[in-house]
C-alpha positions as CSV (number, residue, x, y, z in Angstrom):
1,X,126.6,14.2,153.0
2,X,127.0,12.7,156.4
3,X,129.8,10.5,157.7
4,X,129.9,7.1,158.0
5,X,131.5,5.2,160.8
6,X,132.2,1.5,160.4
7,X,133.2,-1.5,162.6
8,X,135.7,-3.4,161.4
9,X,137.9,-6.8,161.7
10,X,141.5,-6.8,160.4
11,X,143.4,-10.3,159.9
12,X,146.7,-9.8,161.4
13,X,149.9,-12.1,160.1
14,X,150.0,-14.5,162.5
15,X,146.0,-15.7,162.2
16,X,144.8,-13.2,165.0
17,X,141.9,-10.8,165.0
18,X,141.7,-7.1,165.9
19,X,138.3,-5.3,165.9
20,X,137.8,-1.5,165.7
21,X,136.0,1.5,164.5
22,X,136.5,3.9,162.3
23,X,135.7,6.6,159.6
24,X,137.6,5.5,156.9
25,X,138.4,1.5,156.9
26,X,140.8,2.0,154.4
27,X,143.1,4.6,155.8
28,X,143.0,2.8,159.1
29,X,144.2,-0.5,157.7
30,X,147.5,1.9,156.5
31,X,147.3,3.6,160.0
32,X,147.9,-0.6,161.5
33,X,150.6,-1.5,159.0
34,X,152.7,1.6,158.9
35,X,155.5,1.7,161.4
36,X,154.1,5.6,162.9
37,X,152.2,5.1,166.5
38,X,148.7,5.9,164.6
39,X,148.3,2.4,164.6
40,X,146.9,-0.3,167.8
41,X,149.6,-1.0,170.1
42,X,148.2,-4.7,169.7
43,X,148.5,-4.7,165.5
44,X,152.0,-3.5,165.9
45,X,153.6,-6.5,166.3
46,X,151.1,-8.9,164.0
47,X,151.9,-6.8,161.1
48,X,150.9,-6.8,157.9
49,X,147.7,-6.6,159.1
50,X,144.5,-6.9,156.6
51,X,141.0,-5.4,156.1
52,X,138.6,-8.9,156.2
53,X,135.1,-7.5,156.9
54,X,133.6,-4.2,157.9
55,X,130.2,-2.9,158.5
56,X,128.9,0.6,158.2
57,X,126.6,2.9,160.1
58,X,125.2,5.9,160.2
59,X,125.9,7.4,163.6
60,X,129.2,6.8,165.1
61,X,127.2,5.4,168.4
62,X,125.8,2.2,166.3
63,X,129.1,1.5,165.4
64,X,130.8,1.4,168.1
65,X,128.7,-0.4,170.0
66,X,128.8,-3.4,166.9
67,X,132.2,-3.1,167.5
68,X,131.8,-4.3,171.0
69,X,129.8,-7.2,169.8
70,X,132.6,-8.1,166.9
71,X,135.2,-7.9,169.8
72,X,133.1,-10.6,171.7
73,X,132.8,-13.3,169.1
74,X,135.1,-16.4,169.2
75,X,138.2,-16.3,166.8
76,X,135.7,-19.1,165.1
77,X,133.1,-16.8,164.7
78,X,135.0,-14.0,163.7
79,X,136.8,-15.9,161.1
80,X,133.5,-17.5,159.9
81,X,132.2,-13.8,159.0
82,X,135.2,-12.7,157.4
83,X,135.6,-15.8,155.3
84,X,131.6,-15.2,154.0
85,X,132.2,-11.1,153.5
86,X,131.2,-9.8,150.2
87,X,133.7,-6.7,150.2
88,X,131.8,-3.6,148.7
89,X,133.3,-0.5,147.5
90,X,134.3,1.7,150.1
């Protein structure tokens, strides 16, 4: 079975955004909120942090480069698609 990467938005505490990419959306929103230095320098202080919307891909490429255009939306925009996500099972 091949891996999937996703792009992802995580709601931090105090009403920010933080975009990423990863292999495992779930495991990375643990890597954010525990105290260890697996987590973003930028989450670490915004904590708890939450998973709000994520997309998957199939080659880690096509993610990353969504992540790019997650990181360029307006908090607006970005709050706008997380309030509409449907979360699926991971």
């Amino acid at each position: 079975m091949e891996k999937k990467h996703y792009a992802y938005i995580m709601k931090c505490a105090d009403g920010s955004y933080y975009c990423g990419y990863t292999t495992d959306p779930v495991r990375r929103e643990n890597e954010h909120n525990s105290g260890t230095r697996t987590g973003a320098k930028c989450t670490r202080s915004r904590r708890p942090v939450k998973l709000a919307y994520y997309e998957s891909f199939g080659t880690r490429s096509e993610a990353m480069k969504q992540e790019c255009t997650l990181k360029k939306l307006s908090h607006r925009q970005k709050e706008e698609l997380c309030k509409n996500f449907q979360n699926s099972e991971l």
